[in-house]
C-alpha positions as CSV (number, residue, x, y, z in Angstrom):
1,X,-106.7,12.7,-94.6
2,X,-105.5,14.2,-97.9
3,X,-106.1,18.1,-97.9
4,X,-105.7,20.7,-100.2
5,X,-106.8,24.3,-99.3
6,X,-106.3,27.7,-101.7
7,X,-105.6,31.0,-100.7
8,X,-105.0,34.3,-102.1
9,X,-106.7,37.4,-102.7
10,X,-110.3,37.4,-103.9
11,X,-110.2,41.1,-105.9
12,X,-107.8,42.1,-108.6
13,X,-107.7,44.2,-110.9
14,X,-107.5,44.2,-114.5
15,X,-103.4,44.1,-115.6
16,X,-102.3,43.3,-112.2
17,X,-100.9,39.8,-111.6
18,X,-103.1,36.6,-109.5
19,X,-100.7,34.6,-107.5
20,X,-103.0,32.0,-105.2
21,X,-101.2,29.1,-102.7
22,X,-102.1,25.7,-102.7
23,X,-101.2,23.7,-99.6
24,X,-101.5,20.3,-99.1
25,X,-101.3,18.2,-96.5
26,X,-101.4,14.3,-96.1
27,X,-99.5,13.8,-98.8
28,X,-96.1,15.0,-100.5
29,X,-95.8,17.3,-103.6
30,X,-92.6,15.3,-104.3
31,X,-94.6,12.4,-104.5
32,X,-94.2,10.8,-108.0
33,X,-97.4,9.2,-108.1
34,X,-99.2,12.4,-108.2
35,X,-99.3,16.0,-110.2
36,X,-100.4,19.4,-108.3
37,X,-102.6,20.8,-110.9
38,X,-104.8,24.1,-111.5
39,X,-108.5,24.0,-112.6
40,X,-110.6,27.0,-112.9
41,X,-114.3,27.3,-113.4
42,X,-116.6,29.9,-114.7
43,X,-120.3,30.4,-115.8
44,X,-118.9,31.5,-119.2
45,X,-116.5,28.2,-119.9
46,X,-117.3,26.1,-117.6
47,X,-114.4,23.9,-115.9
48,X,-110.7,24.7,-117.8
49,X,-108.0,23.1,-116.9
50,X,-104.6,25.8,-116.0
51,X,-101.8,23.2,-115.8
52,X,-100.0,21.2,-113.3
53,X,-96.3,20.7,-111.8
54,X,-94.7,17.5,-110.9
55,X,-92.7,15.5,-108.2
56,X,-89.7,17.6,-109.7
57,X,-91.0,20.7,-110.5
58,X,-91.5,20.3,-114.1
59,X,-95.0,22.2,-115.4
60,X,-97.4,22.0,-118.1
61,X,-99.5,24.9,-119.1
62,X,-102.3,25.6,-121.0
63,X,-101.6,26.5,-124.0
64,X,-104.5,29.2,-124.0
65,X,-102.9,30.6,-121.2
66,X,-99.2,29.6,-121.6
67,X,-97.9,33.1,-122.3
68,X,-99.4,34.2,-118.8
69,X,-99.4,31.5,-116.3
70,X,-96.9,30.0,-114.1
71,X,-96.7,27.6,-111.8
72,X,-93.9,27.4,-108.4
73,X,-93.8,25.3,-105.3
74,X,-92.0,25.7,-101.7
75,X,-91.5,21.6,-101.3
76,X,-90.6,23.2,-97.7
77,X,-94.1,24.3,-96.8
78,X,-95.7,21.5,-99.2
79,X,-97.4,24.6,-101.1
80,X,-97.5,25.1,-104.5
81,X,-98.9,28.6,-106.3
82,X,-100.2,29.6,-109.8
83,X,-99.0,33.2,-110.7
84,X,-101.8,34.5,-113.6
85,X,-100.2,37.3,-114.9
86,X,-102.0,40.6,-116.7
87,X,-105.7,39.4,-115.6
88,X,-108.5,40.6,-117.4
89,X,-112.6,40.1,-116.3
90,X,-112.1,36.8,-118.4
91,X,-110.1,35.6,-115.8
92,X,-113.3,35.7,-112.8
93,X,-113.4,32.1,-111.9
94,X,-113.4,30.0,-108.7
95,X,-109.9,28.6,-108.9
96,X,-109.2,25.2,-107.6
97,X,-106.0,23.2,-106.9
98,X,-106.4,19.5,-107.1
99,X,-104.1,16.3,-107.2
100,X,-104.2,13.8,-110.2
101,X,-103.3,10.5,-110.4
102,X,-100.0,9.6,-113.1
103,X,-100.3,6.1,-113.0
104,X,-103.5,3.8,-113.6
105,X,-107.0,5.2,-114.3
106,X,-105.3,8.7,-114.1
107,X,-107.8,11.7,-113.2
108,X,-108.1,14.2,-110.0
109,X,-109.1,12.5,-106.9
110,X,-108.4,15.3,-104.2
111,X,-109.7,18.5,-104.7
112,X,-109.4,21.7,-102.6
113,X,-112.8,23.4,-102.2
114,X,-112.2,26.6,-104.3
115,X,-111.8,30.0,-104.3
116,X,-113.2,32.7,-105.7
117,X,-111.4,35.5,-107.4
118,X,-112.9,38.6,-109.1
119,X,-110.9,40.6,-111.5
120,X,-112.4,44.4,-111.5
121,X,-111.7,47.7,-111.7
């Protein structure tokens, strides 16, 4: 069974940087059939997608949040993480990873089941 579970801190605070693990099982990250994407969601704006890294470790980024977010992997531990850099309260979401689909009807169809993170002082 596809898997994909989050982890990282739940608390930071305001300037610091957010780094939170995705690790998937059941299926590769060097898969080319698939994408290892980001996805937050907040009362304020709702679901907004982070970006996403490939089979080869190329990324995508938001463009609202290009200038801090990153994107890595460890294709040895099947993880991959999202580094949010210089957080802010805007930044309280629950943070999801999830894998979409490159070929056909396209879309997410594994999802990990969230975590929360609070940025505070």
């Amino acid at each position: 069974q596809v898997q994909l579970q989050e982890s990282g801190p739940g608390l930071v605070k305001p300037s610091q940087t957010l780094s939170l693990t995705c690790t998937v099982t059941a299926s590769s990250i060097t898969a080319r059939s698939y994408a290892w994407s980001w996805i937050r969601q907040s009362p304020e704006k709702g679901l907004e997608w982070l970006g996403v890294i490939a089979y080869d470790g190329n990324t995508l980024i938001s463009p609202a949040l290009e200038s801090r977010i990153s994107i890595s992997r460890d294709t040895s531990k099947n993880q991959y993480s999202l580094h949010v850099n210089s957080v802010t309260p805007e930044d309280t979401a629950v943070y999801y990873c999830a894998r979409a689909r490159v070929h056909g009807e396209g879309g997410y169809d594994y999802w990990g089941q969230g975590t929360q993170v609070t940025v505070s002082s």
